[in-house]
C-alpha positions as CSV (number, residue, x, y, z in Angstrom):
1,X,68.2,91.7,180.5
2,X,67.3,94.1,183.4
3,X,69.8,92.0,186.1
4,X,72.7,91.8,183.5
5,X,72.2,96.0,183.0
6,X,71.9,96.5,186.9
7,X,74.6,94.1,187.6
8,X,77.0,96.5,185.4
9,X,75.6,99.9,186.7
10,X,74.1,100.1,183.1
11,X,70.9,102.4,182.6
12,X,67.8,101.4,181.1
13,X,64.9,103.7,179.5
14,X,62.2,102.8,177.7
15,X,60.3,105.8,175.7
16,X,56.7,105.0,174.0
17,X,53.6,106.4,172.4
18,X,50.7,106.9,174.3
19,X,49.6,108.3,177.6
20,X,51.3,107.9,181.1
21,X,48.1,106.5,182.3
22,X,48.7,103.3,179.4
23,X,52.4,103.6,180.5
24,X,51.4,102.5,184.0
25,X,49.3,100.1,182.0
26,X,52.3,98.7,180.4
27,X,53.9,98.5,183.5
28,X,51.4,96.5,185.4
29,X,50.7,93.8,183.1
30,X,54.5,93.2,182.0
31,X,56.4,93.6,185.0
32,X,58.4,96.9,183.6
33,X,59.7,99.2,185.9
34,X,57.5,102.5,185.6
35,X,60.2,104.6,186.4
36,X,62.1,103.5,183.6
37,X,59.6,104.7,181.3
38,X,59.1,107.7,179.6
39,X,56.1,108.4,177.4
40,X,55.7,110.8,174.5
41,X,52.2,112.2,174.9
42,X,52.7,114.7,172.2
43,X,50.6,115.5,169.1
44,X,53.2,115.0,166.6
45,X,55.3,112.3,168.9
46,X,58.2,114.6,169.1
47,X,60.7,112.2,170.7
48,X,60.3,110.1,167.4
49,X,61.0,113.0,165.2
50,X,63.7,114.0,166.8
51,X,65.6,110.8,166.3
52,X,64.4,110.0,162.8
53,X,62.2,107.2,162.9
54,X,59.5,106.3,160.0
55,X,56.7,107.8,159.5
56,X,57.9,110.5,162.6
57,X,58.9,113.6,159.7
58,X,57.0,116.1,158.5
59,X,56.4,117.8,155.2
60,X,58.0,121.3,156.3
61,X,55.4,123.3,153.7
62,X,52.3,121.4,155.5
63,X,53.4,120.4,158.5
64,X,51.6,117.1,157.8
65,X,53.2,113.6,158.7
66,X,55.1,111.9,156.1
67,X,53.9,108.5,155.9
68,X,56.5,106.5,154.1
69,X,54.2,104.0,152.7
70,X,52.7,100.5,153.4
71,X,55.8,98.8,153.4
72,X,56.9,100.9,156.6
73,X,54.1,99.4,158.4
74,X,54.3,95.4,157.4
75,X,56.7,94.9,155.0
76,X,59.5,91.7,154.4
77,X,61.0,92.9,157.1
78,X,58.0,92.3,159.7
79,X,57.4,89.2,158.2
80,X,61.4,87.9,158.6
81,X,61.5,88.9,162.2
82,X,58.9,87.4,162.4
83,X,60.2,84.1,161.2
84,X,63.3,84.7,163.2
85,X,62.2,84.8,166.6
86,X,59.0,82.5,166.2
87,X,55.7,83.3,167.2
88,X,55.6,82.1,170.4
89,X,56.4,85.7,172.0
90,X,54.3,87.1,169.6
91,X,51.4,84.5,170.4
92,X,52.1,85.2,174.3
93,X,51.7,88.2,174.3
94,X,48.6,89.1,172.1
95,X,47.3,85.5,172.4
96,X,44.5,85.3,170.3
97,X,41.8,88.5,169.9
98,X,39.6,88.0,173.5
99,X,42.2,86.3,175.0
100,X,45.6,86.9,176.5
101,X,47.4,89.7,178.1
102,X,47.7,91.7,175.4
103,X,45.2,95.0,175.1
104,X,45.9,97.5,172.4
105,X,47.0,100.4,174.7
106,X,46.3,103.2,171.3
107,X,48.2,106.4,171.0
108,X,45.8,109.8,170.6
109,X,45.7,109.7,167.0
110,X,46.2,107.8,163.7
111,X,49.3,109.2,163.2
112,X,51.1,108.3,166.1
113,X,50.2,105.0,165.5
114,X,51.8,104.7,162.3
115,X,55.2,105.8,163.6
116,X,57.7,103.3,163.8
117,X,60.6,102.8,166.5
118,X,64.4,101.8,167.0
119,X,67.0,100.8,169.7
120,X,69.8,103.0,171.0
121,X,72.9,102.5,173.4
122,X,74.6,105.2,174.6
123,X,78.6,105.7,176.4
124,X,77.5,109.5,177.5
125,X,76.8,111.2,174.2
126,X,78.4,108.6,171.9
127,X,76.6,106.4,170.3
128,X,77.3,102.6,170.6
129,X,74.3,101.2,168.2
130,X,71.3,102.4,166.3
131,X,68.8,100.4,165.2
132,X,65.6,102.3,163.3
133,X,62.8,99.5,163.2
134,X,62.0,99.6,159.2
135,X,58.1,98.0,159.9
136,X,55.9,96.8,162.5
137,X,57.8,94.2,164.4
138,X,61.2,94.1,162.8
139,X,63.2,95.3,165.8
140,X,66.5,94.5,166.9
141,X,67.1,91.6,169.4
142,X,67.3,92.2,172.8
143,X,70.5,89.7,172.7
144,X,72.3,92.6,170.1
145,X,71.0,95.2,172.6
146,X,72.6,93.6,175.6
147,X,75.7,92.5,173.9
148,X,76.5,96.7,172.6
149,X,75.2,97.8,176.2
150,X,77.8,95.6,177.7
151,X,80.9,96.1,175.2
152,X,81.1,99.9,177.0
């Protein structure tokens, strides 16, 4: 994906949970390019809320998160992506518990780690596609990203 964006002059940034420490983390095992990362480090993972992802709202009486429910964290949805794409990503990346690249790199709290993600292209400030991930896993494909990233 990365040489098809850089061949068309086509930004890339990443934003995630956690701590710029795990971002370098991230970096290092995977091969991602640090600097296009960005990592929300804050309490109530503000970049989240401010693009309306699950589980990112709060109640405006209690200021507590909203959690939307079970289903928002493994629902059909996880479990169809799942079938769609195979395993073998999954199963390359986490490998099996002791084994395998994959080390839970955990956000500051419980609550960040129920908040769910999505996918965005931009042309300036219009939006091309959105894509809010409904549970764990069930995220757009990064064929569908590249294809609306290159129809600008």
């Amino acid at each position: 994906m990365l040489p098809a964006l850089n061949q068309n002059d086509i930004g890339l940034v990443v934003v995630g949970i956690g701590s710029v420490d795990f971002g370098r983390t991230f970096g290092e095992r995977t091969g991602f390019p640090t600097e296009m990362l960005l990592v929300d480090e804050s309490e109530r993972s503000e970049a989240y809320m401010a693009v309306g992802t699950r589980n990112s709202q709060r109640d405006v009486k209690t200021n507590k998160q909203v959690f939307e429910g079970i289903g928002s964290m493994w629902g059909q949805s996880t479990n169809d992506a799942i079938k769609e794409r195979g395993r073998d990503d999954l199963n390359g990346v986490t490998g099996s518990l002791f084994k395998g690249p994959f080390k839970p790199l955990m956000p500051k709290s419980i609550e960040a780690t129920l908040v769910q993600g999505g996918s965005f292209v931009f042309d300036g400030n219009k939006v091309v596609m959105e894509h809010y991930d409904e549970s764990s896993g069930a995220h757009i494909s990064v064929e569908d990203l590249l294809e609306a990233a290159l129809s600008m």
